[in-house]
N, CA, C and O atoms as a Tinker XYZ file with bonds, in Angstrom:
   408  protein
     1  N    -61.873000    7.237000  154.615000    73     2
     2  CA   -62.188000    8.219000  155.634000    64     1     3
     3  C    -62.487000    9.579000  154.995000    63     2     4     5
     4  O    -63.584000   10.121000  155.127000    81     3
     5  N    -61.553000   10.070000  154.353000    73     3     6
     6  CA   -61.761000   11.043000  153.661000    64     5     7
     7  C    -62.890000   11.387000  152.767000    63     6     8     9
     8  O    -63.133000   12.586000  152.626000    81     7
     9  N    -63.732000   10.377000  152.043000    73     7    10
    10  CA   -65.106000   10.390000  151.185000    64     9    11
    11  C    -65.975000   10.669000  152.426000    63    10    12    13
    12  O    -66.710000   11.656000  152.407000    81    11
    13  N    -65.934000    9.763000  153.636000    73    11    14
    14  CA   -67.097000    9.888000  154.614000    64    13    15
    15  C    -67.095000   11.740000  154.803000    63    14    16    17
    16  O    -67.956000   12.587000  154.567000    81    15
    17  N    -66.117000   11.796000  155.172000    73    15    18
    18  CA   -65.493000   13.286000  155.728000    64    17    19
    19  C    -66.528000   14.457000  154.608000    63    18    20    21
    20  O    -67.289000   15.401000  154.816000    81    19
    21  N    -66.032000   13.761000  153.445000    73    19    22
    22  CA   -66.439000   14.928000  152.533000    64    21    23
    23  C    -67.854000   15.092000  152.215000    63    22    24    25
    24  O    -68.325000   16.109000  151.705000    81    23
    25  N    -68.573000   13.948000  152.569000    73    23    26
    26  CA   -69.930000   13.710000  152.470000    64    25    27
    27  C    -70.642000   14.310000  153.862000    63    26    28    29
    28  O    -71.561000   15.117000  153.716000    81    27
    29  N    -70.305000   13.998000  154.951000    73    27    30
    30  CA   -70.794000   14.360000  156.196000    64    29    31
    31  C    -69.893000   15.783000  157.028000    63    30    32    33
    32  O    -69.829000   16.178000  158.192000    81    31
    33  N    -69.492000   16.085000  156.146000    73    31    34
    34  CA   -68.529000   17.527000  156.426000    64    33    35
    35  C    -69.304000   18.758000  156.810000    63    34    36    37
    36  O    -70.212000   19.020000  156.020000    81    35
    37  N    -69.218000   19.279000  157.459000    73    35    38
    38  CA   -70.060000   20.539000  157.929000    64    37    39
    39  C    -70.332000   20.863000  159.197000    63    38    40    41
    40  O    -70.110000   19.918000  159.955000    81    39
    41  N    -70.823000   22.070000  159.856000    73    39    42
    42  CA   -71.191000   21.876000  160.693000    64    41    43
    43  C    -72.814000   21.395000  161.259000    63    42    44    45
    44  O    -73.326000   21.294000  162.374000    81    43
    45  N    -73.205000   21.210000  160.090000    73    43    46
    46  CA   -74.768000   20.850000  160.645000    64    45    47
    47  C    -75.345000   19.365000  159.833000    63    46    48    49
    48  O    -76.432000   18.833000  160.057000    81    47
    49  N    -74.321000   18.894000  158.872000    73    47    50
    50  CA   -74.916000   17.830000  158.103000    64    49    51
    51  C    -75.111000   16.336000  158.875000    63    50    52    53
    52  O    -75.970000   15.491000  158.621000    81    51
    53  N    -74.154000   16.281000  159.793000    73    51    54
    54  CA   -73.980000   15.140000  160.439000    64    53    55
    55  C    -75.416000   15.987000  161.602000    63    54    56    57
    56  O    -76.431000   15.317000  161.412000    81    55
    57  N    -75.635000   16.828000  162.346000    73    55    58
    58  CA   -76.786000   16.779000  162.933000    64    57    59
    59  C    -78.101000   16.587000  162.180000    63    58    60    61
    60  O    -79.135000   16.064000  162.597000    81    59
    61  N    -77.832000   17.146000  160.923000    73    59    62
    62  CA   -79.396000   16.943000  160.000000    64    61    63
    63  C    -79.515000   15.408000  160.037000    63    62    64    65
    64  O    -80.587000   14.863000  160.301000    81    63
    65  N    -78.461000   14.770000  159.784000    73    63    66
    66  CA   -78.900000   12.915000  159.565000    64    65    67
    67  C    -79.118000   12.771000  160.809000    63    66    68    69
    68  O    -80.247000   12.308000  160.972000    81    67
    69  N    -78.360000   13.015000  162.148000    73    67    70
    70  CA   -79.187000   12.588000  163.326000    64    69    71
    71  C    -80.717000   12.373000  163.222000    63    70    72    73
    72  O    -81.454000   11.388000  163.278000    81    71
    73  N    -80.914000   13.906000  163.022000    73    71    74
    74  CA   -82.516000   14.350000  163.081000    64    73    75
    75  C    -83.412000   13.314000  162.274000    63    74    76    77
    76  O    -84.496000   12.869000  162.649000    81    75
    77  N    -82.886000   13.082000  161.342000    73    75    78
    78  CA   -84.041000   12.249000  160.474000    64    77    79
    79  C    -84.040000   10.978000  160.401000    63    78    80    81
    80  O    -84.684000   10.315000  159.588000    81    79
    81  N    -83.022000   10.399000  161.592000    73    79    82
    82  CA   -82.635000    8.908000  162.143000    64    81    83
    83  C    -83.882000    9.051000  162.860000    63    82    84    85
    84  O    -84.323000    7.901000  162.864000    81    83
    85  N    -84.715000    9.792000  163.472000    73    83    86
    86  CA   -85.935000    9.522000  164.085000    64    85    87
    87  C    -87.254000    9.439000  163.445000    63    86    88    89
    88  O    -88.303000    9.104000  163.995000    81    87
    89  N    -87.115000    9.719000  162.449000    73    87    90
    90  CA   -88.221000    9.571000  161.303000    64    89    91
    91  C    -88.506000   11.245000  160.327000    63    90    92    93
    92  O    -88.104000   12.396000  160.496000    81    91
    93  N    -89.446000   10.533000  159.255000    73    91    94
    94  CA   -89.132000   11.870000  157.810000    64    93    95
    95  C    -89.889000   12.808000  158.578000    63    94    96    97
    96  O    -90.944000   12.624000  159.184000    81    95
    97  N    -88.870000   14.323000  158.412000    73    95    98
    98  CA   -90.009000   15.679000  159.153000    64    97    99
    99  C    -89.963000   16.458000  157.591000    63    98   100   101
   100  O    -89.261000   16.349000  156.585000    81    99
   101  N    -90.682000   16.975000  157.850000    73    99   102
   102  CA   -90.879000   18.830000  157.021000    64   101   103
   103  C    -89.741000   19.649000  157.157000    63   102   104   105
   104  O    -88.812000   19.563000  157.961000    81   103
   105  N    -89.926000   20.361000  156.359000    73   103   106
   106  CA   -88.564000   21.039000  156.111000    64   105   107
   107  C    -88.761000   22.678000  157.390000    63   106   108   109
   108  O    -87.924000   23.574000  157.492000    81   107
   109  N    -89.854000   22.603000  158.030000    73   107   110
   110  CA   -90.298000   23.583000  159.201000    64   109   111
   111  C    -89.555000   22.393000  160.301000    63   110   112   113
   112  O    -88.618000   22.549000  161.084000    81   111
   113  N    -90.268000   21.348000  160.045000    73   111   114
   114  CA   -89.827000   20.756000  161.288000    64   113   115
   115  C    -88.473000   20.534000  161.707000    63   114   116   117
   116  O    -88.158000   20.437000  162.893000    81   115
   117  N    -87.722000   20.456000  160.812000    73   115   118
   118  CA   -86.254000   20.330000  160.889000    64   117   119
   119  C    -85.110000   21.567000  161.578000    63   118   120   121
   120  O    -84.133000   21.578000  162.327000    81   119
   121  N    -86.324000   22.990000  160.428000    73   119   122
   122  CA   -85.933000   24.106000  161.440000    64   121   123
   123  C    -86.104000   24.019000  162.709000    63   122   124   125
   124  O    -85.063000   24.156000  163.352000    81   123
   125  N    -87.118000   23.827000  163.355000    73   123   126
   126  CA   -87.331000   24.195000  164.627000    64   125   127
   127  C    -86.495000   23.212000  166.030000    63   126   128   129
   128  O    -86.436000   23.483000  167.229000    81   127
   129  N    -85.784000   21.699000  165.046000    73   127   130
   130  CA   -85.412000   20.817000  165.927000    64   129   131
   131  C    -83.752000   21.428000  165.992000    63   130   132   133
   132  O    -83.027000   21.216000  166.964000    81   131
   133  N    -83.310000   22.227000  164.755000    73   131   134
   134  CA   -82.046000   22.654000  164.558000    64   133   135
   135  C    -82.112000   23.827000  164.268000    63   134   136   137
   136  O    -81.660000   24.168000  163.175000    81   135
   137  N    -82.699000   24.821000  165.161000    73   135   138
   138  CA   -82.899000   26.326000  165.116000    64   137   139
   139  C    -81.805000   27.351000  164.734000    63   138   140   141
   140  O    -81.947000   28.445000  164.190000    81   139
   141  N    -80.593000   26.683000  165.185000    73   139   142
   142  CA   -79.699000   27.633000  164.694000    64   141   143
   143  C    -79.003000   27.388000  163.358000    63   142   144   145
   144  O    -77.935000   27.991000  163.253000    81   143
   145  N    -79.317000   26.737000  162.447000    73   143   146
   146  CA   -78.950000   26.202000  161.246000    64   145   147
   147  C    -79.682000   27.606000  160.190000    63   146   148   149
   148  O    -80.831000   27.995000  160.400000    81   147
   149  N    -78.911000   28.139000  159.233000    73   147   150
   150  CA   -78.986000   29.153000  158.873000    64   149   151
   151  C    -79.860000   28.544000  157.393000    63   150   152   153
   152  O    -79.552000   27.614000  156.647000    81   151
   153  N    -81.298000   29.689000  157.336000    73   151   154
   154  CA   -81.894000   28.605000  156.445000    64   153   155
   155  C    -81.467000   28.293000  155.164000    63   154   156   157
   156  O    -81.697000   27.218000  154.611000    81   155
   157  N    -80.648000   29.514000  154.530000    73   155   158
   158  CA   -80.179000   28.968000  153.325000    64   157   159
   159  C    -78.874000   27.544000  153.487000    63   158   160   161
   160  O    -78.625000   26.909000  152.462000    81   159
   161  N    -78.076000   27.137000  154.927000    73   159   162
   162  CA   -77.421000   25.956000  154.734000    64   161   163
   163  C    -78.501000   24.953000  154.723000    63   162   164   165
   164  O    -78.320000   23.991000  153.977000    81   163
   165  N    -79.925000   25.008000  155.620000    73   163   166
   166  CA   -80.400000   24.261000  155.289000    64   165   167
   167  C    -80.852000   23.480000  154.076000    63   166   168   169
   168  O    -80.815000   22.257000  153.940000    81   167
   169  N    -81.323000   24.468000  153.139000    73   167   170
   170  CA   -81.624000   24.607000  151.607000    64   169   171
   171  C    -80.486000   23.236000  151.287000    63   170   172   173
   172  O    -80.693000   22.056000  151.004000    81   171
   173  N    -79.220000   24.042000  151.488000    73   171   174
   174  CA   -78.027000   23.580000  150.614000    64   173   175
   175  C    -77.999000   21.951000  150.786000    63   174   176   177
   176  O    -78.013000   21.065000  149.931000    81   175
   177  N    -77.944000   21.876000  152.621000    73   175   178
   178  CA   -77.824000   20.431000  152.901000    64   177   179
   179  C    -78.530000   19.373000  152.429000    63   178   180   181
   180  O    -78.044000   18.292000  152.097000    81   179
   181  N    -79.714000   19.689000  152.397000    73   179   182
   182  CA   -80.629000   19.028000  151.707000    64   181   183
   183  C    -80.854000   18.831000  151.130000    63   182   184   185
   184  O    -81.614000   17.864000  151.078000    81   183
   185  N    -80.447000   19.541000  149.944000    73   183   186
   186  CA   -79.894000   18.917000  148.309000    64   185   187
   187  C    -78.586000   18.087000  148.151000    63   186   188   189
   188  O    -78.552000   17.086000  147.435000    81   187
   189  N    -77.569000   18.520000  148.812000    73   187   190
   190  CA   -76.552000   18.075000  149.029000    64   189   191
   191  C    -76.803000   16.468000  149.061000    63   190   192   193
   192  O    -76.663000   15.730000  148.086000    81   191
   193  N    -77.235000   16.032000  150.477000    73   191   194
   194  CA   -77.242000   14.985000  151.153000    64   193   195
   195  C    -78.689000   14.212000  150.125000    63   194   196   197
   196  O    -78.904000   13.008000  150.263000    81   195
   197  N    -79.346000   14.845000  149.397000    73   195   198
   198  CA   -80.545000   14.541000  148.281000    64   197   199
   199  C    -79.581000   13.854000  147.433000    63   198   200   201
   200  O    -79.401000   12.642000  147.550000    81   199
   201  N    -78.907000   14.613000  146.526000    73   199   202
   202  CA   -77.381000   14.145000  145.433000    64   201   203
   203  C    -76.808000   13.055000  145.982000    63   202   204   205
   204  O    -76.471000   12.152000  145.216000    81   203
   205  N    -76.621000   12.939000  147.146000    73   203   206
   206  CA   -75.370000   11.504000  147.387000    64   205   207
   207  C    -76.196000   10.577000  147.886000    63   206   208   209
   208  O    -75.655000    9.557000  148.312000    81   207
   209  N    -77.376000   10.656000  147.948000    73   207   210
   210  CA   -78.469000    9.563000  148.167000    64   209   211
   211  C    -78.472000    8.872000  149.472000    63   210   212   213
   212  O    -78.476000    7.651000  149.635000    81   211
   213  N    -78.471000    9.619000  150.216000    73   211   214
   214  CA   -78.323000   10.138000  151.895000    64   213   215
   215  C    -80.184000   10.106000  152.391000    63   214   216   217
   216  O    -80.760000    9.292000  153.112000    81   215
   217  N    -80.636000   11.106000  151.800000    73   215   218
   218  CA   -81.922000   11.453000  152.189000    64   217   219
   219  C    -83.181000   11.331000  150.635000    63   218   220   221
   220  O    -82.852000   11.505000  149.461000    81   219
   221  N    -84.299000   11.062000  151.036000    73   219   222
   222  CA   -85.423000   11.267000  150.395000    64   221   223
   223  C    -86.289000   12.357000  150.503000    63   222   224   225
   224  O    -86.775000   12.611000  151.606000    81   223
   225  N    -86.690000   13.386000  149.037000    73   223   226
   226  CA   -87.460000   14.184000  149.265000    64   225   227
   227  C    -88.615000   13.914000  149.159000    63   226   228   229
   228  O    -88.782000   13.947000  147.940000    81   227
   229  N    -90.023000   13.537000  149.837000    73   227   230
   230  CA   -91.003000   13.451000  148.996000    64   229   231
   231  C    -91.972000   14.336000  149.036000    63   230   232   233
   232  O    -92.147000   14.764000  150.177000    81   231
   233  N    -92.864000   14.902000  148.019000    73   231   234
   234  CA   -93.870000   15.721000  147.921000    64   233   235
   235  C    -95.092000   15.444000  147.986000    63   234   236   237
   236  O    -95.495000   14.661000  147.125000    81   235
   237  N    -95.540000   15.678000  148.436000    73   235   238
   238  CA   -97.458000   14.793000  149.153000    64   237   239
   239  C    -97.916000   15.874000  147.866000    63   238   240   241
   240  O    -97.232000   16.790000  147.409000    81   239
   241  N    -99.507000   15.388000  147.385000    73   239   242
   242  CA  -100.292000   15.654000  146.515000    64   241   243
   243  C   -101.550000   16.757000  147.150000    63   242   244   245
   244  O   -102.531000   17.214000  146.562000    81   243
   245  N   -101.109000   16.955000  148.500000    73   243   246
   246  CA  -102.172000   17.958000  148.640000    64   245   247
   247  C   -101.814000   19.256000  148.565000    63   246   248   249
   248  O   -100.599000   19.446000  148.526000    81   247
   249  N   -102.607000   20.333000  148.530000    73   247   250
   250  CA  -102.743000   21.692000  147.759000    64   249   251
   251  C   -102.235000   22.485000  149.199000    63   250   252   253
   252  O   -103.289000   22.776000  149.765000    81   251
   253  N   -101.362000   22.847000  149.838000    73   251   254
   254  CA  -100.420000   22.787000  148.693000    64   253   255
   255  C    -99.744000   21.903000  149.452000    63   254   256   257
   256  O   -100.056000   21.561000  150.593000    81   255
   257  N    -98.350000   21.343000  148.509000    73   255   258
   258  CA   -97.943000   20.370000  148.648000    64   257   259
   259  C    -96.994000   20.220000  150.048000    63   258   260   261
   260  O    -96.399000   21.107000  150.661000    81   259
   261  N    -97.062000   19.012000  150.276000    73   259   262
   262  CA   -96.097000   19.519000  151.549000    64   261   263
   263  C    -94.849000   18.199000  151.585000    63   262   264   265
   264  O    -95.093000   17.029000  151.289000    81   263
   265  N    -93.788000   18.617000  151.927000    73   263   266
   266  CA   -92.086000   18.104000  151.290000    64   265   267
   267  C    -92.067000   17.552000  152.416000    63   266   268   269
   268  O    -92.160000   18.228000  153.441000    81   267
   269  N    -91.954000   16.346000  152.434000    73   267   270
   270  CA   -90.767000   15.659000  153.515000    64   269   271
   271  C    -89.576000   15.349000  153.172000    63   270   272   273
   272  O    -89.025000   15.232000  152.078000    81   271
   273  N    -89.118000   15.186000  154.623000    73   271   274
   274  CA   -87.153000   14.385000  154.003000    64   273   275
   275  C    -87.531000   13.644000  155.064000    63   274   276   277
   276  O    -88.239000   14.107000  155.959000    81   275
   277  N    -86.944000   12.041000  155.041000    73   275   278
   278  CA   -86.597000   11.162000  155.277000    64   277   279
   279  C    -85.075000   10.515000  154.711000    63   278   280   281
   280  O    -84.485000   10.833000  153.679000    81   279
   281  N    -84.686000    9.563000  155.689000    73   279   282
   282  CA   -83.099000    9.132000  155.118000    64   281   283
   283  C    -83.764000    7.852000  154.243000    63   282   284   285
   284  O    -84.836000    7.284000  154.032000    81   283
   285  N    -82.425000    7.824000  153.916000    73   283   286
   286  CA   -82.630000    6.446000  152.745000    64   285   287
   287  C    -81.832000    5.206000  153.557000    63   286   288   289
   288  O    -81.049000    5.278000  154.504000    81   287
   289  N    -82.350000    4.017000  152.799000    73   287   290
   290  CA   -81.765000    3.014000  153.096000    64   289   291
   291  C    -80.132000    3.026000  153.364000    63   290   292   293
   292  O    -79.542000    2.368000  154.221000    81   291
   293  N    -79.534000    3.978000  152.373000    73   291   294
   294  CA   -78.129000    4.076000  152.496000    64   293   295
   295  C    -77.878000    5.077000  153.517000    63   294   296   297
   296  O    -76.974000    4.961000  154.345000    81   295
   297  N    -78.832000    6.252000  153.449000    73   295   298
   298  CA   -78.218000    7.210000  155.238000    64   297   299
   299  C    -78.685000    6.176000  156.453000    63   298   300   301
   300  O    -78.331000    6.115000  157.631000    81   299
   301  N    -79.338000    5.628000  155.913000    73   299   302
   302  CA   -79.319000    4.976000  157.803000    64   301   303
   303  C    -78.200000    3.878000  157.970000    63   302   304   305
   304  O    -78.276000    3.242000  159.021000    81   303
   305  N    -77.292000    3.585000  157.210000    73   303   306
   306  CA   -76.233000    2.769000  157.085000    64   305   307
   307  C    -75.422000    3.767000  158.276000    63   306   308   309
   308  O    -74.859000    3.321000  159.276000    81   307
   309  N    -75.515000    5.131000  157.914000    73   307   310
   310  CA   -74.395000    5.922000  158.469000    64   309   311
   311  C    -75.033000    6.531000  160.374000    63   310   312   313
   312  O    -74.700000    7.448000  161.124000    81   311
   313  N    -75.973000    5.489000  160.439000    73   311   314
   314  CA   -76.763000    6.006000  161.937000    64   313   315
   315  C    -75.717000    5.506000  162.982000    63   314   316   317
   316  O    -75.476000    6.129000  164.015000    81   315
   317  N    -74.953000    4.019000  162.541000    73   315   318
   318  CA   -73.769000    4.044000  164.181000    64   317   319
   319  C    -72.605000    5.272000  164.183000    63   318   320   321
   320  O    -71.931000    5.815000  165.059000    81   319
   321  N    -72.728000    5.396000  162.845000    73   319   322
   322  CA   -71.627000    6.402000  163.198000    64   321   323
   323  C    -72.040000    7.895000  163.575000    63   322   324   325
   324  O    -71.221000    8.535000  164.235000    81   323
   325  N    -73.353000    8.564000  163.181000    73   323   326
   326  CA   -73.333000    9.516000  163.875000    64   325   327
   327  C    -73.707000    9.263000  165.064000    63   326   328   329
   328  O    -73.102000   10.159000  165.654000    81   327
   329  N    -74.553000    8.404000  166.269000    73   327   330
   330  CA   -74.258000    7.907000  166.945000    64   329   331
   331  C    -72.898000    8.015000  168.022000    63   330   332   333
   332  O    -72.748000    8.514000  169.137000    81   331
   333  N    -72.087000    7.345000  167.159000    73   331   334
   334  CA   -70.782000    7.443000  167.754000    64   333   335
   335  C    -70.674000    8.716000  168.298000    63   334   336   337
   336  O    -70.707000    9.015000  169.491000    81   335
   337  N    -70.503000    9.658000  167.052000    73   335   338
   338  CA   -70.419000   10.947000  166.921000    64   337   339
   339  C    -70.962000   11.833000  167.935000    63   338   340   341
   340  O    -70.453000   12.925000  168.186000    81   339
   341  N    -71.898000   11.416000  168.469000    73   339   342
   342  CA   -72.633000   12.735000  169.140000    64   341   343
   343  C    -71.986000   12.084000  170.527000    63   342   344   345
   344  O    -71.479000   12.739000  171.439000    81   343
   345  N    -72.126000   10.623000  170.469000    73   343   346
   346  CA   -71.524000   10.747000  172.213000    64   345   347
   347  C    -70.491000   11.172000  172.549000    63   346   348   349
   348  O    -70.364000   11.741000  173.633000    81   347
   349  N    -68.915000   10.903000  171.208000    73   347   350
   350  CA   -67.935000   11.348000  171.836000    64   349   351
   351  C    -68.082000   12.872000  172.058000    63   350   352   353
   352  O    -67.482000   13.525000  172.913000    81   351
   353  N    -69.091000   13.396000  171.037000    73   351   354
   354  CA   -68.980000   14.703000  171.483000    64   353   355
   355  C    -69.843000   15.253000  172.817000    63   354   356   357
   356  O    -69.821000   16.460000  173.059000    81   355
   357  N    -70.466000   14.502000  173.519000    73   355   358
   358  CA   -71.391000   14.913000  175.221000    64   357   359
   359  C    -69.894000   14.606000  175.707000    63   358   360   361
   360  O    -69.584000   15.299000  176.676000    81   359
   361  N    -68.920000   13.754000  175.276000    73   359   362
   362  CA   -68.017000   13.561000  176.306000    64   361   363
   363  C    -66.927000   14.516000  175.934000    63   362   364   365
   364  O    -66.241000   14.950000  176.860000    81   363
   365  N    -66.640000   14.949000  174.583000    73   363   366
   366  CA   -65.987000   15.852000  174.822000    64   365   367
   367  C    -66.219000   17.503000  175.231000    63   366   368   369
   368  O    -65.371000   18.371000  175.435000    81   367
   369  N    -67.620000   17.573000  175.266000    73   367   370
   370  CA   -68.199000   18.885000  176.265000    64   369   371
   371  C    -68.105000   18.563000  177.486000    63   370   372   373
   372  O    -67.849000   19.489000  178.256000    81   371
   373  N    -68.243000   17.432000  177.960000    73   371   374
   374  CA   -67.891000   17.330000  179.046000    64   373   375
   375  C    -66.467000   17.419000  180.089000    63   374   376   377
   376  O    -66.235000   17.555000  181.290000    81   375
   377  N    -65.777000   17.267000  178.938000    73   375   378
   378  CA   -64.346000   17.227000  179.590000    64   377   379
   379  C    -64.354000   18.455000  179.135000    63   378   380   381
   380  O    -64.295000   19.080000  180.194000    81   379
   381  N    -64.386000   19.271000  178.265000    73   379   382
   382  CA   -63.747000   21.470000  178.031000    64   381   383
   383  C    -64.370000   21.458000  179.199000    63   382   384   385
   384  O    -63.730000   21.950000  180.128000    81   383
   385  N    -65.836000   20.885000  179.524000    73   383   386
   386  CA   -66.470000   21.771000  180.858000    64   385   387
   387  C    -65.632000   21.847000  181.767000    63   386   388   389
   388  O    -65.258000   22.935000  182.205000    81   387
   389  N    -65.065000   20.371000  182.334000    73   387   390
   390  CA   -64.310000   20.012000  183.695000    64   389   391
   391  C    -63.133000   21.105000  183.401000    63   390   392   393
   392  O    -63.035000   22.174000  184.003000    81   391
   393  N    -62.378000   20.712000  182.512000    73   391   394
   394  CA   -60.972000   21.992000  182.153000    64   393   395
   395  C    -61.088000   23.133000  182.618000    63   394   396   397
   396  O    -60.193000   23.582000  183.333000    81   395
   397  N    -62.302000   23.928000  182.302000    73   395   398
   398  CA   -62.626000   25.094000  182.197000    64   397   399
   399  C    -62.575000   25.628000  183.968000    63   398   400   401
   400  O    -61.961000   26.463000  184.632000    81   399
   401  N    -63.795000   24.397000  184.231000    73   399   402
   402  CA   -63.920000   24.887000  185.931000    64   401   403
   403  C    -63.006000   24.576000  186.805000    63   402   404   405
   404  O    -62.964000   25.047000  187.941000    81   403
   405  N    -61.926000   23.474000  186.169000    73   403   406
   406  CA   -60.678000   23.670000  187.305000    64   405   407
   407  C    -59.418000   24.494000  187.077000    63   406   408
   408  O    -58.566000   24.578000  187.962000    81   407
């Protein structure tokens, strides 16, 4: 538990693998799907999750070049669990909501 933890730890790393469970974007496109992600964590994550062989960078040959990320065979291993992840969390916004308003 603790390796998963330390690998998918953050507040935006487990949403970046969401994001690219839908297919490889640009490193613009990623901003704009996770706008509030501060661009230098982006930078970071993406090397990060590059190192533990999570995601693929690739660089196209045209002038100028343009970077995708895509997951790897081994991040999409980890797609039920973020999965998991995001629903318990609609359900746990959902329940602070109910708390809140009663």
């Amino acid at each position: 538990m603790k390796t998963t933890l330390d690998v998918v730890c953050g507040k935006w790393k487990a949403v970046l693998l969401l994001e690219l469970v839908e297919g490889p974007l640009r490193f613009s496109e990623i901003k704009k799907a996770i706008p509030r992600i501060p661009h230098q964590t982006l930078i970071k994550h993406l090397k990060e999750l590059e190192q533990d062989g999570l995601i693929n960078r690739v660089e196209s040959d045209d002038v100028p070049p343009k970077v995708k990320y895509s997951l790897t065979s081994y991040g999409y291993a980890l797609e039920p669990l973020l999965q998991e992840m995001e629903k318990w969390g609609r359900v746990h916004r959902s329940r602070s909501e109910e708390t809140i308003a009663n």
